[in-house]
C-alpha positions as YAML, in Angstrom:
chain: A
units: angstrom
residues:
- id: 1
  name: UNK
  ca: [34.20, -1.00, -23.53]
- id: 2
  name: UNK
  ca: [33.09, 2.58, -23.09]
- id: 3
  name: UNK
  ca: [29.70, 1.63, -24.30]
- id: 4
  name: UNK
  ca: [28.96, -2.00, -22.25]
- id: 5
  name: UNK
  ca: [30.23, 0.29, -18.83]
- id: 6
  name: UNK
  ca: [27.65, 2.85, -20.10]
- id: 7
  name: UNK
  ca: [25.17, 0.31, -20.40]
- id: 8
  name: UNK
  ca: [25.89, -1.39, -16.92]
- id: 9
  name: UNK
  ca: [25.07, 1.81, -15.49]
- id: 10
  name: UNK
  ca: [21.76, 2.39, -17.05]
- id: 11
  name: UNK
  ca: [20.41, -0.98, -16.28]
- id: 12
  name: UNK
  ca: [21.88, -0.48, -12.47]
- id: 13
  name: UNK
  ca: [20.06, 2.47, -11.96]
- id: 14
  name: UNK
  ca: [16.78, 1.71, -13.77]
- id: 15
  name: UNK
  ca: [16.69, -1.61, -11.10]
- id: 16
  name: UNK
  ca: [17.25, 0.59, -8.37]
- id: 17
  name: UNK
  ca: [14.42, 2.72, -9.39]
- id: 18
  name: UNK
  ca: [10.89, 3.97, -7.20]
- id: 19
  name: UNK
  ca: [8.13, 4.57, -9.18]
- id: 20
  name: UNK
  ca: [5.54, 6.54, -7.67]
- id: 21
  name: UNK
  ca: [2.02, 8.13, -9.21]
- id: 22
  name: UNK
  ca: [0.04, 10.33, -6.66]
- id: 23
  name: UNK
  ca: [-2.87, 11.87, -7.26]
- id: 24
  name: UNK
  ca: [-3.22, 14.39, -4.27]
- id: 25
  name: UNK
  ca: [-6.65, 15.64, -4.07]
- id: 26
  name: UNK
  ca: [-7.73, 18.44, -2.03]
- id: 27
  name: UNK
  ca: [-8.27, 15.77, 0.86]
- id: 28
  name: UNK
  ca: [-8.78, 16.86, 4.45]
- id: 29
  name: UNK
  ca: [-8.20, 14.04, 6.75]
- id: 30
  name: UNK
  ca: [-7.79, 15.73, 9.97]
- id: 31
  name: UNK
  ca: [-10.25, 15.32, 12.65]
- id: 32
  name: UNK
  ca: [-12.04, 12.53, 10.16]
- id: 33
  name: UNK
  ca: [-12.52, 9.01, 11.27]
- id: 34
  name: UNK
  ca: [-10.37, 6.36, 9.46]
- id: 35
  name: UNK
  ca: [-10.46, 2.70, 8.49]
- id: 36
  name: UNK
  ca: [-8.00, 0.34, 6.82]
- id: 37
  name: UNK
  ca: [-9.78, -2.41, 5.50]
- id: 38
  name: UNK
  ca: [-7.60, -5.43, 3.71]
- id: 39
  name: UNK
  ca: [-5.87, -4.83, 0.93]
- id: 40
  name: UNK
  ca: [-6.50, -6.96, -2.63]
- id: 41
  name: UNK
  ca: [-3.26, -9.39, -2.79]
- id: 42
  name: UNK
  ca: [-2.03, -10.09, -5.94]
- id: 43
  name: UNK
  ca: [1.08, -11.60, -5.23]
- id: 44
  name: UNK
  ca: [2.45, -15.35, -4.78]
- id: 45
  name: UNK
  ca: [2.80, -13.90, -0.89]
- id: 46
  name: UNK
  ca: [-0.01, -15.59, 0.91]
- id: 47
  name: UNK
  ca: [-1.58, -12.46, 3.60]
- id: 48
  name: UNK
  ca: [0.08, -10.25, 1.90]
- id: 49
  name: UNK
  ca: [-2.96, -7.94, 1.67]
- id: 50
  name: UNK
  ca: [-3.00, -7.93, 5.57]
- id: 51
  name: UNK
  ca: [0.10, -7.48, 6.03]
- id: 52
  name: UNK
  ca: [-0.26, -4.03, 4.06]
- id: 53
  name: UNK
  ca: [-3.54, -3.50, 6.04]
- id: 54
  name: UNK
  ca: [-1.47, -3.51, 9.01]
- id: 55
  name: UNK
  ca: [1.23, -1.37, 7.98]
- id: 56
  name: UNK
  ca: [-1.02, 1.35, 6.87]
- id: 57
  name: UNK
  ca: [-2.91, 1.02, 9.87]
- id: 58
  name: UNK
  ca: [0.45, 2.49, 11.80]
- id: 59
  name: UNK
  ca: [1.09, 4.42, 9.22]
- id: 60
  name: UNK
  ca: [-2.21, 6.49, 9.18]
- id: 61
  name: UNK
  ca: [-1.67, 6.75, 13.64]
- id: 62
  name: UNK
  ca: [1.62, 7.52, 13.15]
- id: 63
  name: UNK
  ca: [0.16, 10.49, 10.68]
- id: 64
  name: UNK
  ca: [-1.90, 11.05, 14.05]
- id: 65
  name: UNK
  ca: [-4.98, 10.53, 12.49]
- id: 66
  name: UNK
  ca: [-8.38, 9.13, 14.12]
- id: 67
  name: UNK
  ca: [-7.93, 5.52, 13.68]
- id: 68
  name: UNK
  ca: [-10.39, 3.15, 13.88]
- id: 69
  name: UNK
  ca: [-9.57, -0.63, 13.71]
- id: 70
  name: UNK
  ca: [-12.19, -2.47, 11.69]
- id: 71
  name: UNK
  ca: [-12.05, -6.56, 13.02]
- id: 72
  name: UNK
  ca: [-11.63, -8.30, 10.02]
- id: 73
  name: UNK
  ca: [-10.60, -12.46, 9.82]
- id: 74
  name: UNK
  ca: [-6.66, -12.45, 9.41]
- id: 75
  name: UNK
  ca: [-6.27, -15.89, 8.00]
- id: 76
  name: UNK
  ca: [-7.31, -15.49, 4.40]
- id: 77
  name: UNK
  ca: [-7.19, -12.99, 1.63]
- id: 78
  name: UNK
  ca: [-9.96, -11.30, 0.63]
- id: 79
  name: UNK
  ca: [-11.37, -10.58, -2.93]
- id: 80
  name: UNK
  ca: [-12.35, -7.39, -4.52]
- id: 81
  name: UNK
  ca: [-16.31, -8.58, -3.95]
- id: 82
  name: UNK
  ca: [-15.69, -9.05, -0.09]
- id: 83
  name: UNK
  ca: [-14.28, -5.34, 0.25]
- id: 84
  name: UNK
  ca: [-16.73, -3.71, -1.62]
- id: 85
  name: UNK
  ca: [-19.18, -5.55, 0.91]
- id: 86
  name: UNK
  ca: [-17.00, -4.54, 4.17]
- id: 87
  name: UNK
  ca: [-17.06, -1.02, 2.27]
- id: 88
  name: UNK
  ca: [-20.98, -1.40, 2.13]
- id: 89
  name: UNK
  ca: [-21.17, -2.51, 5.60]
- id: 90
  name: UNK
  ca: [-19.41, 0.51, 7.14]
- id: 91
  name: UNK
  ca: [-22.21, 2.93, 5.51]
- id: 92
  name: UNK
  ca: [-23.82, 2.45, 9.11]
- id: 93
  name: UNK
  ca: [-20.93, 2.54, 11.19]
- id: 94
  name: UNK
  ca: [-19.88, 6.68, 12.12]
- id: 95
  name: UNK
  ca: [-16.37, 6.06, 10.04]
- id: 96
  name: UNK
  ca: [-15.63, 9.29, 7.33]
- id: 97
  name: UNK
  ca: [-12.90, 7.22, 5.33]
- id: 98
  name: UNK
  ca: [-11.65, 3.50, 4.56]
- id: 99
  name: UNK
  ca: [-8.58, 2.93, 2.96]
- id: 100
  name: UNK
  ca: [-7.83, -0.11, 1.01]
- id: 101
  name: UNK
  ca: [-5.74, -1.05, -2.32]
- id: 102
  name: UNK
  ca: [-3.90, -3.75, -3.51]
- id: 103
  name: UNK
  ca: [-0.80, -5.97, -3.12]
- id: 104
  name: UNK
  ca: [0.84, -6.00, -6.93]
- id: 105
  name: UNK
  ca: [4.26, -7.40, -5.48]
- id: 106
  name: UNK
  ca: [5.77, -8.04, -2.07]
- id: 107
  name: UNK
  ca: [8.49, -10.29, -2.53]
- id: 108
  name: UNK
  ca: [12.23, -11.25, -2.56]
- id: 109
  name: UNK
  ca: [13.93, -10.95, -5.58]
- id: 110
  name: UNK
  ca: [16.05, -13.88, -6.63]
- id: 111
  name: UNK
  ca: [19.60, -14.21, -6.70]
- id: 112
  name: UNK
  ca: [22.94, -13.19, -4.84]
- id: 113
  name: UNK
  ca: [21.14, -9.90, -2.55]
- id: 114
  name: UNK
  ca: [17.92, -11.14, -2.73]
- id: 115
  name: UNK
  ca: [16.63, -7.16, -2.56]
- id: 116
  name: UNK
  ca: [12.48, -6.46, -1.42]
- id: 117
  name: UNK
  ca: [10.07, -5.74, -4.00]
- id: 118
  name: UNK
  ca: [6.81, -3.65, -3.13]
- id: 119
  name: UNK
  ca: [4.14, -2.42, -5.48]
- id: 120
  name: UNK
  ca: [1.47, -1.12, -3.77]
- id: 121
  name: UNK
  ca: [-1.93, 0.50, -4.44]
- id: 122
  name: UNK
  ca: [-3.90, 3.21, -2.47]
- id: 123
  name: UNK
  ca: [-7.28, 3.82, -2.36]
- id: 124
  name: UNK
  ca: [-8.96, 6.15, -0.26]
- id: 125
  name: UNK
  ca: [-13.27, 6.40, -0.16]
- id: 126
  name: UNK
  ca: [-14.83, 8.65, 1.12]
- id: 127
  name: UNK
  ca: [-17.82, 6.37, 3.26]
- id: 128
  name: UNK
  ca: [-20.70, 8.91, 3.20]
- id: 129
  name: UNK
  ca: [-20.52, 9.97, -0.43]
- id: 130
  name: UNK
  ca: [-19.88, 6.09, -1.60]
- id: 131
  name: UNK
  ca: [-16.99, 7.23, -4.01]
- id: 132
  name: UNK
  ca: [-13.14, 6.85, -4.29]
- id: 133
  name: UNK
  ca: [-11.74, 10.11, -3.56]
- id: 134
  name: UNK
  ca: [-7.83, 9.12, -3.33]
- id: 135
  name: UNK
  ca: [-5.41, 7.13, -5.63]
- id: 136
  name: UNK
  ca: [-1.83, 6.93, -5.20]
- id: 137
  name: UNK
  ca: [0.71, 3.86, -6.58]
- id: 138
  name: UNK
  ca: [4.17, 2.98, -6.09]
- id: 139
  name: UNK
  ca: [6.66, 0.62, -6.37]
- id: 140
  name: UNK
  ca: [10.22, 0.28, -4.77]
- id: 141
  name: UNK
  ca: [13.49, -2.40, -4.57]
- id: 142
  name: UNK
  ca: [14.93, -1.88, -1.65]
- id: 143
  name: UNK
  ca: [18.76, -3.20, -0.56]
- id: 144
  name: UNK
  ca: [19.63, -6.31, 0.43]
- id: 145
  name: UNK
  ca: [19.65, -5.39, 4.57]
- id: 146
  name: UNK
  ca: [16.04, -4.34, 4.53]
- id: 147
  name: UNK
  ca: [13.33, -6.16, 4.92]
- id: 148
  name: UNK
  ca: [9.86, -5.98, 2.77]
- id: 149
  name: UNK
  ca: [7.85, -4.62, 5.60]
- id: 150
  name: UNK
  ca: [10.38, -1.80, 5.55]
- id: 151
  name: UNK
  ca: [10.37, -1.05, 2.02]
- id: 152
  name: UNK
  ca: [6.58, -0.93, 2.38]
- id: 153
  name: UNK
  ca: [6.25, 1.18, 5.19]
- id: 154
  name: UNK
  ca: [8.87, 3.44, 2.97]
- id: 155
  name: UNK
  ca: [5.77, 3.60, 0.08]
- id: 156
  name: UNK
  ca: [2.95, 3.91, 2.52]
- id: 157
  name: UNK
  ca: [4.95, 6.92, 4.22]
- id: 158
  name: UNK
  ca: [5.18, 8.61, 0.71]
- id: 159
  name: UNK
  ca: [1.56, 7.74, -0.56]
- id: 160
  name: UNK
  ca: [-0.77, 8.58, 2.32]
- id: 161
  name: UNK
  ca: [-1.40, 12.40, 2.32]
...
């Protein structure tokens, strides 16, 4: 008995778990203009990409840095190819940084609680120097009572220096 309650615990706590990788480099954002650009979705959550580009979006002003919005079409998800060409195209624009990533889940899990599910990937490049200058990942379950936007503002938060 001792050893099933043991083993309850573990897997409790192991699904309750944040995983998180950063990789802080000596990155001065202050004063620098900033662009989210969509993220890659690659989830069974159709938008979810922009729905992470617009989170981070009010994450980065609420970081009070220089935000600024780049238009982009909001009904569609866009593919590695057509951010590397929005990250092309703002090589003549006056923008220091665009940050981007990808969607790896934003879902519901199954069953009684139905908890969120976020994995998320940052990317940060620098615009004039045509280079990635920032990773971060992390992934989170969240209780039942939240919602996923909330459990992926909670990453963004944590991942954005």
């Amino acid at each position: 008995m001792r050893k099933f309650l043991l083993f309850f615990a573990l897997v409790f706590l192991v699904s309750c778990s944040t995983v998180t990788n950063l990789d802080y480099a000596k990155l001065n954002l202050k004063d620098k203009k900033i662009t989210v650009l969509p993220f890659e979705n690659y989830t069974e959550t159709p938008l979810a990409g922009l729905r992470v580009k617009s989170i981070t979006e009010g994450v980065v002003s609420s970081k009070g840095y220089k935000l600024s919005i780049t238009n982009v079409k909001q009904d569609k998800d866009y593919s590695p190819e057509e951010i590397k060409k929005l990250l092309q195209e703002l090589k003549e624009s006056n923008i220091d940084y665009a940050i981007t990533g990808s969607v790896n889940e934003f879902r519901y899990k199954t069953g009684i609680d139905g908890e969120p599910a976020v994995s998320i990937t940052v990317k940060i490049y620098d615009i004039k120097q045509e280079k990635e200058v920032y990773t971060s990942v992390s992934s989170k379950t969240g209780w039942s009572h939240e919602s996923i936007t909330t459990v992926a503002q909670k990453i963004l938060n944590k991942i954005i220096p």
